[in-house]
N, C-alpha and C positions, 0 to 999 in steps of 0.2 A: 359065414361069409356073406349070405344074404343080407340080413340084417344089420349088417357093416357098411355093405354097398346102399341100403335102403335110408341109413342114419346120416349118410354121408350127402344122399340125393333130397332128403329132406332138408338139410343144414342149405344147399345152393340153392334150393326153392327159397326157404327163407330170409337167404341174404339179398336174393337178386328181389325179392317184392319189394324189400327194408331199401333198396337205394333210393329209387326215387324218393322217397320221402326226404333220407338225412339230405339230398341234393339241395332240395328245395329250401331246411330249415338253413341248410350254410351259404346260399344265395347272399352277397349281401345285400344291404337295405339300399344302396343305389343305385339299384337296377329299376326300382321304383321311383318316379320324380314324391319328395315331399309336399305336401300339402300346401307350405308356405312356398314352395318354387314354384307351384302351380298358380297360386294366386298371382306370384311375382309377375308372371308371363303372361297371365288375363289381364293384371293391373297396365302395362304397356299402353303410354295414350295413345290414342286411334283419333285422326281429325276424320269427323262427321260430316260428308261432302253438305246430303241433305239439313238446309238449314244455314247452313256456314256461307261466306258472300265476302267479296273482296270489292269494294267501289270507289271510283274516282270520279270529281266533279273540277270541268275545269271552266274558264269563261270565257268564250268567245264575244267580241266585241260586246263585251260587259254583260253577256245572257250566259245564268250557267248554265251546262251541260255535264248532264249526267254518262255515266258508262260504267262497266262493270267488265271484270273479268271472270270467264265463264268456266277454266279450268284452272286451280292451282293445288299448292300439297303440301305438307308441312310433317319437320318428322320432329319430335318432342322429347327430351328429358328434362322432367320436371318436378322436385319436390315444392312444395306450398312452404314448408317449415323451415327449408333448405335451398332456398331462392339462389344463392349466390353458386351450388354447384350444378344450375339447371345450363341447358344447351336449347338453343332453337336453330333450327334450318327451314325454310321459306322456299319454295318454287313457282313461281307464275308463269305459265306459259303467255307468250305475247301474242300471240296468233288467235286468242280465244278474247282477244277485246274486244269489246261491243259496245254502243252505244244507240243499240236499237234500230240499225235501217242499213241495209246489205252494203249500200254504196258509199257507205261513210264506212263504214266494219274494214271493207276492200283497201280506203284510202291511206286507215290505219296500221297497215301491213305492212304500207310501204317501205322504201330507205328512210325516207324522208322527217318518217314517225317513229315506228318502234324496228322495220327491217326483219320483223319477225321470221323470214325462209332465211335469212343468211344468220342472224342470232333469235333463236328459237325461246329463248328464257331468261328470263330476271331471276335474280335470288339475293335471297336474303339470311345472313350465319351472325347469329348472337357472338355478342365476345362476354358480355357481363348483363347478370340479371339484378335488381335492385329490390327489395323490399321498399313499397312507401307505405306502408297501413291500409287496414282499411280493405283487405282486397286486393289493392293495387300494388302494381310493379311496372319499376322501368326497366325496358331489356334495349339495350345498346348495343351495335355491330355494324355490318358494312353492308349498304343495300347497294347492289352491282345490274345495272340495265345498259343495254349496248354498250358493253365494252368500258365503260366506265363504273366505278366507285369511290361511293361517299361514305364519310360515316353520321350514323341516326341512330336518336335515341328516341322509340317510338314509348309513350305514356298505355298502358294498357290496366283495366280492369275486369276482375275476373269474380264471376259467381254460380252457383253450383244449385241446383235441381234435377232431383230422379237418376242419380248417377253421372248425371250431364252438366261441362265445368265450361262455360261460355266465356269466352274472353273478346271482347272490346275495346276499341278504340281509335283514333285516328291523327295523319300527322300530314304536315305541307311539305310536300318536294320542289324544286324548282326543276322544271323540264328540260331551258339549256343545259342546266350542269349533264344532265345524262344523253345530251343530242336529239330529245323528243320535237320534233316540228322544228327539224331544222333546215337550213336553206330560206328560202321565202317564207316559209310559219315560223322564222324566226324574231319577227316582228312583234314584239307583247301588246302593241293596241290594237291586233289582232286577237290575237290568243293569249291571255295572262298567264307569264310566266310560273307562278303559282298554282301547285294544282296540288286540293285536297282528297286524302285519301282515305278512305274507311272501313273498318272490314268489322264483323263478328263470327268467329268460328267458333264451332262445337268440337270438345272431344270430349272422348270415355278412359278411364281407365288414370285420373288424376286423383291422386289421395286427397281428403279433405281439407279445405283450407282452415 
């Protein structure tokens, strides 16, 4: 009887150390992310604030003037190889224009300019991306500031060092169309209704072109 009870409490020792183990080997494998999913999720472009610069030059009574916006964002899908199923989305906050001197910065806030406290942001949403060689691509969509939208098709150039895929380029808006310096700044031998704009941003995480 001993040795029956003793065979028996050996056998439940035995089984209960052996579980964890078979637990473990019947886990299945996606409980772990893959290697290539983890890459997927590091590959994700990321715009590099540091570095990156969004600017506009417009001309007041035929002197130009420079200005820059000081906060924008940009969120990205984008293959190099696969241009035409890539997506862009653009944010600029209006409230962060500058053109270097507080009481001009202030005037630029107003209605009359961008109105920045009643509509806080511009943006911009690709509809179509183009291959043109070379590097380059045209990505076309509707760029929307106070309350209105246009469609543009901005030319951009793009090149790649140390992991980092810099994209380039610049295009001309007309500022009635979107209500900038309107009222009395809407006078163009004042302020030319043409104002050029230019940006270069950085991101991480675009496959190789």
């Amino acid at each position: 009887m001993k040795s029956t009870r003793l065979m028996h409490a050996l056998l439940a020792a035995s089984l209960f150390t052996a579980l964890p183990a078979s637990w473990a080997q019947s886990k299945p494998a996606a409980t772990k992310p893959s290697a290539p999913a983890a890459a997927a999720v590091a590959a994700t472009p990321q715009l590099q604030a540091a570095g990156s610069e969004l600017l506009f030059v417009s001309r007041q009574m035929g002197v130009p003037v420079e200005g820059r916006f000081k906060k924008f964002d940009a969120q990205l899908a984008f293959d190099p190889k696969k241009p035409e199923t890539g997506r862009v989305t653009f944010s600029i906050e209006l409230a962060s224009a500058s053109i270097g001197a507080p009481e001009f910065d202030a005037e630029l806030a107003k209605a009359a300019w961008f109105d920045s406290k009643r509509l806080p942001q511009a943006s911009f949403q690709s509809s179509a991306i183009k291959a043109m060689g070379g590097g380059k691509f045209e990505v076309s969509g509707k760029l929307s500031i106070k309350g209105q939208s246009r469609d543009l098709s901005v030319p951009i150039s793009l090149t790649q060092a140390s992991g980092v895929t810099t994209a380039t380029g610049a295009f001309v808006l007309k500022r009635l169309e979107f209500k900038i310096g309107d009222g009395e700044w809407a006078d163009t031998s004042m302020v030319a209704n043409e104002v050029q704009v230019k940006f270069k941003l950085l991101f991480s995480g675009i496959a190789p072109l």
